[in-house]
C-alpha positions in Angstrom: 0.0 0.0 0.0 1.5 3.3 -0.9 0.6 5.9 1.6 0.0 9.7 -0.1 2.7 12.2 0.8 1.1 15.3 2.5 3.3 18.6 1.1 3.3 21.6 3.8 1.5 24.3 1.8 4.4 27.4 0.6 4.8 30.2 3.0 3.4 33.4 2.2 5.8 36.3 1.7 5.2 40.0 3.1 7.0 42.7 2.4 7.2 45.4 5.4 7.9 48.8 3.6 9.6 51.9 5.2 10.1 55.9 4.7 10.7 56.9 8.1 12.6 54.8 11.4 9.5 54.7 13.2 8.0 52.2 10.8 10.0 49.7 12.5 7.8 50.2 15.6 4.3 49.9 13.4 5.7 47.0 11.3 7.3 44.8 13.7 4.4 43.4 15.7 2.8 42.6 12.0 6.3 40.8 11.6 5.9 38.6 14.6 2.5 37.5 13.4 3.7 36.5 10.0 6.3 35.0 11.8 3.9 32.9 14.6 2.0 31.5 11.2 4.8 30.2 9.5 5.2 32.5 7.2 8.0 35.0 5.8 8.7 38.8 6.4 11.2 40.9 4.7 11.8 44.8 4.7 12.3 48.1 2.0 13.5 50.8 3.4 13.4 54.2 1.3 14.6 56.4 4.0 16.2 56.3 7.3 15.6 52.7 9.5 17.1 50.4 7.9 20.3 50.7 10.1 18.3 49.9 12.8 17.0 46.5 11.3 18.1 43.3 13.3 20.5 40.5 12.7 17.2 38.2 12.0 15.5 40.6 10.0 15.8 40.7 6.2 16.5 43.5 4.3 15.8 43.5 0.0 16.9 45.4 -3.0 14.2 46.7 -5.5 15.3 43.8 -8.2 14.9 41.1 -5.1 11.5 42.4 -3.7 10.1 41.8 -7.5 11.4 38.5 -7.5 10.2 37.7 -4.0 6.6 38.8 -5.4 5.3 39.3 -1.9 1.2 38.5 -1.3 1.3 42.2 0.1 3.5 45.0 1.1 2.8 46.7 4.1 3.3 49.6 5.5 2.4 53.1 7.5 3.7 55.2 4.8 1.7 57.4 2.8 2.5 55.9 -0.7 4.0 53.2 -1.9 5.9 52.0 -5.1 3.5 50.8 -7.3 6.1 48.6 -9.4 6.1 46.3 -6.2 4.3 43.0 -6.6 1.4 42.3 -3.9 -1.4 43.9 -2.3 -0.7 47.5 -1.2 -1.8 47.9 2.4 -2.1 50.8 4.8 -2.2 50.5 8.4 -1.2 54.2 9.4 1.3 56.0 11.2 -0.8 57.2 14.1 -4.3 58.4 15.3 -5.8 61.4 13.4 -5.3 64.0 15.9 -7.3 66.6 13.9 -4.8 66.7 10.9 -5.9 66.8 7.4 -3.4 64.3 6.2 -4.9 62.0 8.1 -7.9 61.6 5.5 -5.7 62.1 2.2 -6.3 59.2 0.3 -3.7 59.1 -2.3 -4.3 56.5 -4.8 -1.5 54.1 -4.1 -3.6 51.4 -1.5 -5.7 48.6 -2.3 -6.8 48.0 1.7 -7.0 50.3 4.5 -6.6 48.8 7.9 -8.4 51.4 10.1 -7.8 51.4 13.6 -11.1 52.0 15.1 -14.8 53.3 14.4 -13.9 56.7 14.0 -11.4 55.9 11.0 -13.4 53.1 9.7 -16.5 55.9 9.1 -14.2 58.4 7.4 -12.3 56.2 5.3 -15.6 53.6 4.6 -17.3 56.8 3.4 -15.1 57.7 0.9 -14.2 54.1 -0.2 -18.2 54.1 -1.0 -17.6 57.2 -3.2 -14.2 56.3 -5.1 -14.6 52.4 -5.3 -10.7 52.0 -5.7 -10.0 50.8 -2.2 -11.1 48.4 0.8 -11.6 49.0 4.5 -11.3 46.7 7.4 -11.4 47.6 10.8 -7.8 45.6 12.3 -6.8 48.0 15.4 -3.6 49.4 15.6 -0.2 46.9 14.9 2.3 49.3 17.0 0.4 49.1 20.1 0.1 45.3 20.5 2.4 45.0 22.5 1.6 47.8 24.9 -2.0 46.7 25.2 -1.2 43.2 26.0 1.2 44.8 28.9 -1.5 47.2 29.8 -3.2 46.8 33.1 -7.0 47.1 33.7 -6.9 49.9 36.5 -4.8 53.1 35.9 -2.1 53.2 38.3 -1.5 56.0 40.8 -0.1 59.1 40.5 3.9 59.2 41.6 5.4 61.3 44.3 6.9 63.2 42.5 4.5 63.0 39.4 6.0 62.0 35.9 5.1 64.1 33.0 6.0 63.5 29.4 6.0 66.4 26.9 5.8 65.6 23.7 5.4 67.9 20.4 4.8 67.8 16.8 6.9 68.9 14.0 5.1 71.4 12.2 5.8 75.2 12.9 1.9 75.5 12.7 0.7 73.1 15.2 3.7 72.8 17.3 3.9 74.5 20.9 7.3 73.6 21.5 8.8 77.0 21.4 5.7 78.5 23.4 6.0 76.6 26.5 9.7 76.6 26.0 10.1 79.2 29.0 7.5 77.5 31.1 8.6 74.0 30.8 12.4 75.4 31.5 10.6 77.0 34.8 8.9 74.0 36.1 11.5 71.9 35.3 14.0 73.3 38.2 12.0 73.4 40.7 11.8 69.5 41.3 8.0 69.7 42.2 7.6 67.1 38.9 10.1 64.9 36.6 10.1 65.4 33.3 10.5 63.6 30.0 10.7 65.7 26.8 10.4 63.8 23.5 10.3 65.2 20.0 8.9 64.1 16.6 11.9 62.4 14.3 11.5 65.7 12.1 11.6 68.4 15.1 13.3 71.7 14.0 16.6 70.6 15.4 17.4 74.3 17.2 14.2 73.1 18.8 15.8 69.9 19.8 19.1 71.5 20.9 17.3 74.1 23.0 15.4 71.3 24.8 18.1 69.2 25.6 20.0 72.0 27.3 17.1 72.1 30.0 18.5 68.3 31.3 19.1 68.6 34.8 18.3 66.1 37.4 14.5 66.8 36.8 14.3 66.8 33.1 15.4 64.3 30.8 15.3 64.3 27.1 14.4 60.6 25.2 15.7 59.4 21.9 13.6 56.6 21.9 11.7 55.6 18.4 9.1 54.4 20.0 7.5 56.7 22.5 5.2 53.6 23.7 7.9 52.9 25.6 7.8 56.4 27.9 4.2 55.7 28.5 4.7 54.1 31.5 6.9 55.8 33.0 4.6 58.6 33.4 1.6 60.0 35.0 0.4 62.3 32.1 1.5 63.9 29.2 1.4 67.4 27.3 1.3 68.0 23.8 -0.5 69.7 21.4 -1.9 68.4 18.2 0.1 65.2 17.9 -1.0 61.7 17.1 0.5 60.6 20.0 -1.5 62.1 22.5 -4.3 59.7 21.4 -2.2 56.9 21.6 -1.5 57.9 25.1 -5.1 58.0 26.0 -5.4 54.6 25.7 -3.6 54.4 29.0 -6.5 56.1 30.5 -4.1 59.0 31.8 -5.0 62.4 30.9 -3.1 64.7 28.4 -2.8 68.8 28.9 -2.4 70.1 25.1 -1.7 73.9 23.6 -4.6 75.2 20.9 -5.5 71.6 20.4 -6.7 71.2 16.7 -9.5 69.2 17.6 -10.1 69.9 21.1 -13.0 67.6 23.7 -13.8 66.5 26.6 -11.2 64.0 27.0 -8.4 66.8 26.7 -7.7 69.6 29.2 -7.0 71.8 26.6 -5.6 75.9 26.9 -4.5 78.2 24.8 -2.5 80.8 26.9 1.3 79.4 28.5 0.3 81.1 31.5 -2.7 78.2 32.0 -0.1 75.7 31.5 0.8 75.2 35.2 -3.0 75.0 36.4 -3.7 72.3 33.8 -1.6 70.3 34.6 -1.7 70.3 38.5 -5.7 69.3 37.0 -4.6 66.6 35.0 -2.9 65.0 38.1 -5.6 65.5 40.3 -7.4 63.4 38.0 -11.3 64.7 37.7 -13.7 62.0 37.6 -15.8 63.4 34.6 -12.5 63.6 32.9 -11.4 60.2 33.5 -14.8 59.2 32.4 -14.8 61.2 29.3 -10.8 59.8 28.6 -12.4 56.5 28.6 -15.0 56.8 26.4 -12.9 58.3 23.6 -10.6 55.2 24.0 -13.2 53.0 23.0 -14.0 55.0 19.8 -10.2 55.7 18.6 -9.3 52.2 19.6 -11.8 49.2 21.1 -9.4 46.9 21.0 -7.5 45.6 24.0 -6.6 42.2 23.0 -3.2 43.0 21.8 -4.3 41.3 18.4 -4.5 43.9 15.7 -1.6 42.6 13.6 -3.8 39.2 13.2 -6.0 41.2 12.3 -4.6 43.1 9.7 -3.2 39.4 8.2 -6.4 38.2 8.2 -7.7 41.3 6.5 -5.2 40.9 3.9 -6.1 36.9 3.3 -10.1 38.3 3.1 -9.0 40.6 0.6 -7.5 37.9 -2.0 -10.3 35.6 -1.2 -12.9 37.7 -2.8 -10.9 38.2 -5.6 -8.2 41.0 -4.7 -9.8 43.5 -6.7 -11.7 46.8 -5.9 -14.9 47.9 -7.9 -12.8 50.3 -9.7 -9.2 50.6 -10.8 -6.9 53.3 -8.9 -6.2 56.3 -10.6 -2.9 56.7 -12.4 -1.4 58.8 -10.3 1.5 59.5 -12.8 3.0 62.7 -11.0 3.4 60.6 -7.8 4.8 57.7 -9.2 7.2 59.5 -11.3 8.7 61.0 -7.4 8.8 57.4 -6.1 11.0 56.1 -8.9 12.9 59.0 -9.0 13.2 59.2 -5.2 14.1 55.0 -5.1 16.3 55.2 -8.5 13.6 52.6 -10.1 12.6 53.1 -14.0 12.2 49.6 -15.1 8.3 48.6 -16.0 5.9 48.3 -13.1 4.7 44.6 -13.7 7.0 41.5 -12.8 6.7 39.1 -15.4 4.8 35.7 -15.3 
């Protein structure tokens, strides 16, 4: 009797695609997932972060990533080269924090993977209208691994509180160089410890003038991924970053500066000279703010399982299995393409061949 050989089916391949270092933070839980299922993950850089890749982790040309021919490339960028074989997939760089970038959709994506209702209604509403791309609600990837280390109760305040302040880049939305004196004054007095910590693309006078308040009360964090200060502190301050709504999630209150999209769940001023009340509010901690902090958790980000980068997998394989098509073809977007070639060095033809 001859007995039937069973064949282990061929892993799938997924590219995990990079502009910016703090990719690797988004992309590396989706990573481990592909990894937990058997299956293979490799990385494209375009910009800075591929330094920062580890010893296990794979890094490919342009010419290899075609001959790969990935199921899907991944990523939190904006765009993506469109010459690269595989499902283009979006799964954000952050929470919209009132920005209109947030909502650009650009052409280059075949599936968004929306991080909670709030997204999934914006980006389902204009999927409705456009027909060239998919939504599915995943949750988050970079936070997995903070949610799955994330308590139920919110711990205590410290004595002396912790207080992370964190700005955005842009000259327009940034506080940085508003509060500048008033951070420097509460800084010295050791009432609080400080954190400060900077977006990668910071005006780096900004930067320098910051890190010159370090004293034994103020430190200033390099750190890529600012998950990882989270818990260190007791609240944070900020001003129209897509941090601050990551930081929610802890269910510790945030103090921002002319907030662009100002509620309930923010303590929110717009003169430096309310700075110091706000926060001694913040650490008192206001029931009807707490309340109001958790309630805006659920709709940024219901998820608490630690699970989204399944979720964005399984997205992906419910995507091919109805055909991997959208109801209408993306637009051709020639001006955009034409600056990712030219900004990767690419101007061979845009299919692989059979």
């Amino acid at each position: 009797m001859h007995l039937a050989r069973t064949t282990s089916p061929m892993p799938k391949h997924y590219l995990l695609y990079g502009s910016e270092r703090y990719a690797l933070a988004i992309l590396r839980p989706i990573q481990a997932a592909i990894r937990a299922r058997g299956d293979e993950a490799a990385w494209f850089f375009d910009g800075p972060g591929a330094e920062d890749l580890h010893a296990d982790e794979r890094l490919l040309t342009v010419a290899e990533v075609r001959a790969w021919k990935p199921l899907a490339v991944i990523t939190s960028s904006n765009a993506v080269p469109h010459f690269f074989p595989g499902v283009k997939v979006e799964t954000f760089h952050g929470f919209d924090a009132g920005k209109p970038r947030h909502i650009y959709v650009r052409g280059f994506f075949d599936l968004y993977c929306t991080t909670g209702p709030r997204d999934t209604a914006q980006f389902q509403a204009i999927a409705d209208q456009l027909g060239h791309f998919s939504v599915i609600e995943t949750g988050f990837p970079k936070i997995d691994p903070f949610m799955r280390e994330l308590g139920g109760a919110v711990p205590p305040v410290r004595t002396p509180p912790a207080i992370l302040y964190h700005s955005t880049f842009s000259p327009s939305w940034s506080a940085a160089e508003t509060l500048y004196e008033e951070v420097k004054r509460l800084s010295r007095d050791g009432r609080w410890r400080w954190i400060v910590s900077f977006h990668p693309k910071m005006n780096p006078d900004t930067v320098a003038k910051f890190k010159a308040l370090q004293n034994d009360y103020l430190g200033f964090a390099e750190n890529d991924n600012i998950l990882e200060l989270f818990g260190q502190v007791d609240m944070m301050c900020s001003d129209t970053s897509s941090a601050l709504n990551e930081f929610l999630l802890t269910g510790k209150p945030v103090v921002t500066f002319d907030n662009r999209r100002p509620g309930p769940q923010l303590i929110d001023i717009h003169d430096a000279k309310d700075f110091e009340p706000a926060i001694e509010q913040a650490l008192s901690r206001p029931p009807e703010l707490m309340a109001a902090i958790r309630a805006y958790a659920d709709a940024i980000h219901p998820y608490r399982d630690g699970r989204s980068s399944e979720r964005v997998l399984d997205a992906i394989d419910t995507f091919v299995a109805r055909g991997g098509r959208n109801r209408r073809a993306k637009p051709w977007n020639l001006w955009r393409k034409l600056k990712i070639r030219r900004r990767i060095g690419y101007w061979g033809p845009a299919r692989t061949g059979k």
